[in-house]
OpenMM code with the backbone's topology and positions (N, CA, C; nanometers):
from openmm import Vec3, app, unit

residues = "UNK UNK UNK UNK UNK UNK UNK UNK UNK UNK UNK UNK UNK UNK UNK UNK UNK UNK UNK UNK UNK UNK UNK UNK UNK UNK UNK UNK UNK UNK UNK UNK UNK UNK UNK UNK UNK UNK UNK UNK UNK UNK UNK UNK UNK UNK UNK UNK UNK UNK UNK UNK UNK UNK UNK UNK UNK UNK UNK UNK UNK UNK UNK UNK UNK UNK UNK UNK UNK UNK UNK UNK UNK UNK UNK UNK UNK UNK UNK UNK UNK UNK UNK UNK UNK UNK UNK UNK UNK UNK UNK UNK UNK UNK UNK UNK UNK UNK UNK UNK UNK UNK UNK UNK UNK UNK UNK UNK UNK UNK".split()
positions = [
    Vec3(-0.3078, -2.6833, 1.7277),
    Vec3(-0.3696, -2.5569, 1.7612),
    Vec3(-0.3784, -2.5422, 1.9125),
    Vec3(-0.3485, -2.4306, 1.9631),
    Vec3(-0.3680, -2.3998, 2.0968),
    Vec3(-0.5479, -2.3622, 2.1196),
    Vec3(-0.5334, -2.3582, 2.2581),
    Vec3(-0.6707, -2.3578, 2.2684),
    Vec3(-0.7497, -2.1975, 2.2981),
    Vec3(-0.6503, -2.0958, 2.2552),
    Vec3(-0.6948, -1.9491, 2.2413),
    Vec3(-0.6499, -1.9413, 2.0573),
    Vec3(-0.6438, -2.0255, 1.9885),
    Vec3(-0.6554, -2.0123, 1.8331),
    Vec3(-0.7883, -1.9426, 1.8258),
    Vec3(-0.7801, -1.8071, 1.7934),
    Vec3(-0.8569, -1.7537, 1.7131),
    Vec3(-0.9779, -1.6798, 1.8002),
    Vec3(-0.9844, -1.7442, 1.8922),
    Vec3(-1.0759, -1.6959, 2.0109),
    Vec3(-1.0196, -1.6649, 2.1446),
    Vec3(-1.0330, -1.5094, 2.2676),
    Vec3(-0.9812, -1.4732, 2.3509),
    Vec3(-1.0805, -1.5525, 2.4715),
    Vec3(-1.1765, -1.5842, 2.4397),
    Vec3(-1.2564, -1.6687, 2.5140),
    Vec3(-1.2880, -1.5547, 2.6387),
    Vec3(-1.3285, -1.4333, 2.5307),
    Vec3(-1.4105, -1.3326, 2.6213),
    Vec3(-1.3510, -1.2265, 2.7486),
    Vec3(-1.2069, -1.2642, 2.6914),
    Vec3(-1.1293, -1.2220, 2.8100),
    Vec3(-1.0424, -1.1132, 2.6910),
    Vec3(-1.0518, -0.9607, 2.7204),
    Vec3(-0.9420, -0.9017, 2.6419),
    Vec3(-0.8178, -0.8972, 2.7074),
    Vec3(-0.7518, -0.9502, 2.8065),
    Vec3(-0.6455, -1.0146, 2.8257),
    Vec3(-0.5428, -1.0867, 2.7505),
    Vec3(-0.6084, -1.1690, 2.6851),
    Vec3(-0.5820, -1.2932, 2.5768),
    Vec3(-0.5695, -1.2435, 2.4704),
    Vec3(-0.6693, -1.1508, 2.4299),
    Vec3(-0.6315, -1.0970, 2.2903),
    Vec3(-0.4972, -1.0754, 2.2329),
    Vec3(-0.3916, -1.0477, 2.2996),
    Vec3(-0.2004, -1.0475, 2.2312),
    Vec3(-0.1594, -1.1250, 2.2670),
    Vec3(-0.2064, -1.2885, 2.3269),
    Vec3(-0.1982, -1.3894, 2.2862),
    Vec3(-0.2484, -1.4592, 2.1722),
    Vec3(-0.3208, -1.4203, 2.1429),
    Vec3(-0.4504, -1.4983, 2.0465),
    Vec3(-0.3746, -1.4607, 1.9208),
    Vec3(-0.3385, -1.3544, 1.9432),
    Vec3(-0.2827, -1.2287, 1.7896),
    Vec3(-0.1437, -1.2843, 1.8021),
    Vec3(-0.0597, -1.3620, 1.9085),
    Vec3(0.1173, -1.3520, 1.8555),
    Vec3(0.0438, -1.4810, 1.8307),
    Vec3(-0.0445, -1.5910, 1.8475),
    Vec3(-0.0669, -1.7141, 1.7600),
    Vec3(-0.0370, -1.6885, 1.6047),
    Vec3(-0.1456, -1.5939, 1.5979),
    Vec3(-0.1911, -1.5851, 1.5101),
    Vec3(-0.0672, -1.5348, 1.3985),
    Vec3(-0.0347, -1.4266, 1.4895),
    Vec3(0.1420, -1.3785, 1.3841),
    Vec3(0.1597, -1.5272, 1.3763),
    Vec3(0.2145, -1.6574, 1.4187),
    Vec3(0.2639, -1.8047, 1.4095),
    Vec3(0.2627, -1.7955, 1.3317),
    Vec3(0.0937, -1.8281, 1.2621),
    Vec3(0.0709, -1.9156, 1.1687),
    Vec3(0.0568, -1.8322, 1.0717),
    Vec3(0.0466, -1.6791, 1.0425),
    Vec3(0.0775, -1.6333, 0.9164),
    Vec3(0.2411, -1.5905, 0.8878),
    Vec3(0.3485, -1.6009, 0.9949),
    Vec3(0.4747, -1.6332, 0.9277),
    Vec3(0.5154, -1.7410, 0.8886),
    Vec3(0.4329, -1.8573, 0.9279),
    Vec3(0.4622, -1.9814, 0.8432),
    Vec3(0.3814, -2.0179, 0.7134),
    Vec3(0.3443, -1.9091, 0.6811),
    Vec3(0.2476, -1.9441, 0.5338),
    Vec3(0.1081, -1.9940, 0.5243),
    Vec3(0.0691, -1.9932, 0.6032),
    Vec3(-0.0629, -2.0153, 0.6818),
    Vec3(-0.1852, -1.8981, 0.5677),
    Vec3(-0.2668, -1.9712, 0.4777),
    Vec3(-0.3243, -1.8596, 0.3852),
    Vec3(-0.4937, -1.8569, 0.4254),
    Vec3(-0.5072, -1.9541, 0.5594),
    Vec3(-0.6226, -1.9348, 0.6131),
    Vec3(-0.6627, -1.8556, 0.6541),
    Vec3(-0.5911, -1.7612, 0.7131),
    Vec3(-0.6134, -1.6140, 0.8104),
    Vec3(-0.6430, -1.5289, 0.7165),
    Vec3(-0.7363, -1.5104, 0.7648),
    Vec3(-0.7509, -1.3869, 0.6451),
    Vec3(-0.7969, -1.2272, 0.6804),
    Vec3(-0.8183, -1.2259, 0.8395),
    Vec3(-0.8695, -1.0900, 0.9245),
    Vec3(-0.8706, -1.1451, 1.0456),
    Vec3(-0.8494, -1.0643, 1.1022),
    Vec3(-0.8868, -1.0555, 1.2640),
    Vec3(-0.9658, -0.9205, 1.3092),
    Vec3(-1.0206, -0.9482, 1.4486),
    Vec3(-1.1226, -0.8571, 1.5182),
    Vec3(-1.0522, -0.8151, 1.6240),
    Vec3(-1.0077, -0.7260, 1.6598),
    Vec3(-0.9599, -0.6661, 1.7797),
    Vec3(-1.0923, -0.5840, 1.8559),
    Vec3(-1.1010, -0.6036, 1.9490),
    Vec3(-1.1805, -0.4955, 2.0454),
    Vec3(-1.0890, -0.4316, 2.1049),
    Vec3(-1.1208, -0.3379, 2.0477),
    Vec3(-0.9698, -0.2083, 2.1175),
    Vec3(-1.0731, -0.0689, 2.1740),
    Vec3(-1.0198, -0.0017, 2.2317),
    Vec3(-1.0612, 0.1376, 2.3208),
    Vec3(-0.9454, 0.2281, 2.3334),
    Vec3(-0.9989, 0.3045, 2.3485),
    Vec3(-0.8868, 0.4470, 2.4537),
    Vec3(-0.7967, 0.3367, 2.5426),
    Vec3(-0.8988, 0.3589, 2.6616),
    Vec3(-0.8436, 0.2376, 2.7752),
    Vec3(-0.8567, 0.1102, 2.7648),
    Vec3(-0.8022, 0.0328, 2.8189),
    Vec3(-0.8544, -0.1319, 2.8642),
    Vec3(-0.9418, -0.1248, 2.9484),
    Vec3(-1.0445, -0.2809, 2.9364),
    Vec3(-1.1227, -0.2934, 3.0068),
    Vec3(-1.3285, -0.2642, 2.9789),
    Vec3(-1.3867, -0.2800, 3.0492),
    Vec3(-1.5416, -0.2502, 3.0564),
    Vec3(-1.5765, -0.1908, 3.1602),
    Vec3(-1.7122, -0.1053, 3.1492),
    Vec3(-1.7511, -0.0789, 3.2732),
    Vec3(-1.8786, -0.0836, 3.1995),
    Vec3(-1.9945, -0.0944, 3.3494),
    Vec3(-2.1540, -0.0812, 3.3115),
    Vec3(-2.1695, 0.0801, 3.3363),
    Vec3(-2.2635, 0.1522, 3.2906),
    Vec3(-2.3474, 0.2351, 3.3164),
    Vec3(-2.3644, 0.3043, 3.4324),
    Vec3(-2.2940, 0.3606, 3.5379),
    Vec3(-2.3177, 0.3866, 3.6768),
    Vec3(-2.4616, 0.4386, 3.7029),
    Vec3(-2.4984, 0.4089, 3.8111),
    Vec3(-2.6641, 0.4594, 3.9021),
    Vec3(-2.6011, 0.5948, 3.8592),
    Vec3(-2.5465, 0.6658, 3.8648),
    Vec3(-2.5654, 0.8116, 3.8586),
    Vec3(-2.5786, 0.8870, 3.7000),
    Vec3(-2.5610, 0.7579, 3.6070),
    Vec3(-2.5816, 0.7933, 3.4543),
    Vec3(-2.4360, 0.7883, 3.3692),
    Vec3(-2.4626, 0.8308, 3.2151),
    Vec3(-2.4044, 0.8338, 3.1634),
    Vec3(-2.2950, 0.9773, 3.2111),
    Vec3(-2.3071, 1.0579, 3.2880),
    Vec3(-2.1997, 1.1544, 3.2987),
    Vec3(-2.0904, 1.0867, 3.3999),
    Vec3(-2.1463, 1.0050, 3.4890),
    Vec3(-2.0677, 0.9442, 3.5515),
    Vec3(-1.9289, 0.8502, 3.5193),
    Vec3(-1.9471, 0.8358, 3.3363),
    Vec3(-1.8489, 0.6851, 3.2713),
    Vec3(-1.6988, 0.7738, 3.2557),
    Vec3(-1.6056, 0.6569, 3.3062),
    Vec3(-1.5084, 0.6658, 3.2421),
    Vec3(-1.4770, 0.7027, 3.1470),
    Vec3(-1.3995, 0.8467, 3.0784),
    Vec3(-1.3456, 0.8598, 2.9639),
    Vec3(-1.3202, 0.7096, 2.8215),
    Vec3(-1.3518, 0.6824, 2.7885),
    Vec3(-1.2474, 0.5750, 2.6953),
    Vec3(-1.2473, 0.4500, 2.7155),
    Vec3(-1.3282, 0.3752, 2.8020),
    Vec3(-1.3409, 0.2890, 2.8568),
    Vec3(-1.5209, 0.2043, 2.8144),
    Vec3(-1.4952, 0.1237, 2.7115),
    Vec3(-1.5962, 0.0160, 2.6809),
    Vec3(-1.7217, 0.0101, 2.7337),
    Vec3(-1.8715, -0.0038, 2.7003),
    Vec3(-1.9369, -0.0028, 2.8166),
    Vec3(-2.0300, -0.1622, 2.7530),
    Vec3(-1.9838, -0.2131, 2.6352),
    Vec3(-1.9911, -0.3129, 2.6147),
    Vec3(-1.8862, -0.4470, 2.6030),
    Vec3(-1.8443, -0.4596, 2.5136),
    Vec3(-1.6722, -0.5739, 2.5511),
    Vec3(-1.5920, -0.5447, 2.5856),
    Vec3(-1.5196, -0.6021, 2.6871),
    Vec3(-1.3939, -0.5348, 2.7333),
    Vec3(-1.3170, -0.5497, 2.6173),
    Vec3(-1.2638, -0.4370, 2.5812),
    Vec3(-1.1277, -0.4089, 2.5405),
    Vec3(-0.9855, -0.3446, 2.5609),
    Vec3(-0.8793, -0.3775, 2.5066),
    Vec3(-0.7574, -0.3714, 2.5157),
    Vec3(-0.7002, -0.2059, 2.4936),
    Vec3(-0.6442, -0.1533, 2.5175),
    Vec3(-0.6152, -0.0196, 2.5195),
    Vec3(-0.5277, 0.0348, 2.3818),
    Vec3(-0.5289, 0.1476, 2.3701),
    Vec3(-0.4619, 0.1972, 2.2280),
    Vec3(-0.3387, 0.1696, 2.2042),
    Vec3(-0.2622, 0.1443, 2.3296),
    Vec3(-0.1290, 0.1396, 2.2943),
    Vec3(-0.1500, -0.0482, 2.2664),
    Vec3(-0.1802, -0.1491, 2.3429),
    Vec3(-0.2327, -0.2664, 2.3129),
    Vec3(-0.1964, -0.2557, 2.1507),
    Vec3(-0.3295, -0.2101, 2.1095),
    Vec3(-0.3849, -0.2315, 1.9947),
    Vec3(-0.2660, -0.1789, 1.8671),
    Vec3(-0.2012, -0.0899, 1.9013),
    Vec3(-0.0730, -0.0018, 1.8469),
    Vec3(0.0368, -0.1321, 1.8081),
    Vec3(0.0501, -0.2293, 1.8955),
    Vec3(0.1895, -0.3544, 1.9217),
    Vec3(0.1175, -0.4662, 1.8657),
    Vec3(-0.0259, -0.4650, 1.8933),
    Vec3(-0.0434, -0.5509, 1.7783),
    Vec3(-0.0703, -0.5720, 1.6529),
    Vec3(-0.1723, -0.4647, 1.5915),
    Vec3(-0.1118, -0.4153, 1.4497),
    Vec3(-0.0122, -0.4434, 1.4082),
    Vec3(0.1100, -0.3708, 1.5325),
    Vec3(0.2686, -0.3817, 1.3760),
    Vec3(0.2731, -0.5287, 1.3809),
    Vec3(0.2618, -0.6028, 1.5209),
    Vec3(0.2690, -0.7656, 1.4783),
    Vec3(0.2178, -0.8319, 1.3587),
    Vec3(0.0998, -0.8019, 1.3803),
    Vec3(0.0196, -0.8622, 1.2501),
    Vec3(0.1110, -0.8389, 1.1113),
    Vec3(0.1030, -0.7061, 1.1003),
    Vec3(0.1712, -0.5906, 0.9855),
    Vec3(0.2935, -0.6846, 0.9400),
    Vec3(0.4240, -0.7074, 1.0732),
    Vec3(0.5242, -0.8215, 1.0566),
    Vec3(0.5133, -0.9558, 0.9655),
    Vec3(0.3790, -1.0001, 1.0574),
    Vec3(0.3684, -1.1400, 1.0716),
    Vec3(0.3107, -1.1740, 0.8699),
    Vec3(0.2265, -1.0765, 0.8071),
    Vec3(0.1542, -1.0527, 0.6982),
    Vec3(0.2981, -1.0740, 0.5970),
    Vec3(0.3946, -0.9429, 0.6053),
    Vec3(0.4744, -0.9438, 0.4846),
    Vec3(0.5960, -1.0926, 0.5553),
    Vec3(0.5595, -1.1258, 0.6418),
    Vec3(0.6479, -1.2311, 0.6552),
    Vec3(0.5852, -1.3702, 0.5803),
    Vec3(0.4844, -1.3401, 0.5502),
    Vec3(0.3446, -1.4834, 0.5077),
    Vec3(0.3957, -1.4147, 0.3306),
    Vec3(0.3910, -1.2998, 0.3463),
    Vec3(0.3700, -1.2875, 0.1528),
    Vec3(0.5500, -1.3205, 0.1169),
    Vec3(0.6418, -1.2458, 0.1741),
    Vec3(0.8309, -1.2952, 0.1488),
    Vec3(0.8036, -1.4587, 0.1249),
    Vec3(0.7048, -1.5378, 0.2398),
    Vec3(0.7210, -1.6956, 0.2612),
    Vec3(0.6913, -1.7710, 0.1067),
    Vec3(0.5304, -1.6827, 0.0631),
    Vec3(0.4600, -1.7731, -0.0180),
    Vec3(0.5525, -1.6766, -0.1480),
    Vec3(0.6086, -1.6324, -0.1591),
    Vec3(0.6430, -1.6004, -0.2663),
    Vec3(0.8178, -1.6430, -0.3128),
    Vec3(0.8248, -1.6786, -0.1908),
    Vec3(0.9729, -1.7680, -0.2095),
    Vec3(0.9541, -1.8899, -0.2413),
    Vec3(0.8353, -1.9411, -0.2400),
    Vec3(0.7560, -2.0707, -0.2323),
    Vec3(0.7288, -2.0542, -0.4112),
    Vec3(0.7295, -1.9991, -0.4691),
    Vec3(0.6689, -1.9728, -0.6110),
    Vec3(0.5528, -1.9313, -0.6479),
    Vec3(0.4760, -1.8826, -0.5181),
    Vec3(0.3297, -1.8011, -0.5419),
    Vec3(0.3943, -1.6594, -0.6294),
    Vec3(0.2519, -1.6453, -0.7366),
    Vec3(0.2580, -1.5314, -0.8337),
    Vec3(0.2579, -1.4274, -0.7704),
    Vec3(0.2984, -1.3254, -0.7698),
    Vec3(0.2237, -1.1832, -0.7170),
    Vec3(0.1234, -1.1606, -0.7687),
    Vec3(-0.0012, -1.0913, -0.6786),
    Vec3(-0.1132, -1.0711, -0.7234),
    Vec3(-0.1287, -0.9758, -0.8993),
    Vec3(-0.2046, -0.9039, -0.9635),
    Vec3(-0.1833, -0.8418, -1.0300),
    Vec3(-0.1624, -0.6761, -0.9666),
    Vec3(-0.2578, -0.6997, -0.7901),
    Vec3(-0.2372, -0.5277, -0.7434),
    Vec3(-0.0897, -0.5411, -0.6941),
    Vec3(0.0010, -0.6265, -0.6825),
    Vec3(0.1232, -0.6589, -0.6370),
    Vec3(0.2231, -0.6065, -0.7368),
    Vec3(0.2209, -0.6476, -0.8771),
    Vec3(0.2659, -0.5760, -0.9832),
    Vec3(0.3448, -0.4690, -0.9777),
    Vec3(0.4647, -0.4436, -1.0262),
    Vec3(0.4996, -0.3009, -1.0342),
    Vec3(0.5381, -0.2983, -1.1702),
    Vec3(0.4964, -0.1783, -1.2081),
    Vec3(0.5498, -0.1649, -1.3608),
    Vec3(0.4964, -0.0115, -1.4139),
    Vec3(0.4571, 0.0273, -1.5210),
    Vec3(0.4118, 0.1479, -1.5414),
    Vec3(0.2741, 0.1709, -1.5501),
    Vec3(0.2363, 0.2775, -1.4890),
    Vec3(0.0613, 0.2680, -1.4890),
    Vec3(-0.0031, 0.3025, -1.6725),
    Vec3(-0.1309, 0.2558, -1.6903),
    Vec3(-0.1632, 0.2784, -1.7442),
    Vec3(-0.1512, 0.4208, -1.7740),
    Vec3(-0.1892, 0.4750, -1.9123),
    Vec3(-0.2044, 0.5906, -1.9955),
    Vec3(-0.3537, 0.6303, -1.9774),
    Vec3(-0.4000, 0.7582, -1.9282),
    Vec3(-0.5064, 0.8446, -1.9346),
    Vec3(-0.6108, 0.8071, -2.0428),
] * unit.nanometer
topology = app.Topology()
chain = topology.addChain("A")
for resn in residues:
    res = topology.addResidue(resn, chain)
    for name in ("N", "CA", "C"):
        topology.addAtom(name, app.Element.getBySymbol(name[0]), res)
């Protein structure tokens, strides 16, 4: 394990590091992962409260954790999104069942 497994260590910098880990270990079949937390915003970044008030804040911009910006958050999604049906192709080439919501067949009758 690297030492940003799972944690950005408070830095949203790290966060699309932390997340292409994380793609790693769910394209290798990895069935521990089971969610991640993104702190995402409009913009990247934090700001406090300016002396002149709340009319003063940045559009889109955090005023508690810094976070990563929309487009950020946009590239890592599809990663994840990738990294997910690359974990279910893995475990199911592996001989895992499909779930029953996995199923395709005809829906039930009214």
């Amino acid at each position: 394990m690297s030492p940003l497994d799972g944690n950005s260590q408070k830095n949203h910098n790290n966060q699309p590091k932390v997340v292409d880990d994380i793609c790693s270990q769910l394209a290798a079949g990895d069935r521990n992962v089971t969610g991640v937390m993104i702190e995402s915003h409009i913009n990247s970044g934090r700001q406090d409260v300016p002396a002149e008030g709340p009319s003063a804040l940045k559009h889109g911009v955090s005023i508690t954790d810094a976070c990563v910006d929309w487009e950020c958050t946009v590239g890592m999604l599809d990663r994840l999104n990738a990294a997910v049906k690359a974990r279910r192709d893995y475990l199911f080439e592996q001989g895992l069942q499909r779930p029953a919501g996995f199923q395709r067949g005809t829906p039930p009758s009214p």
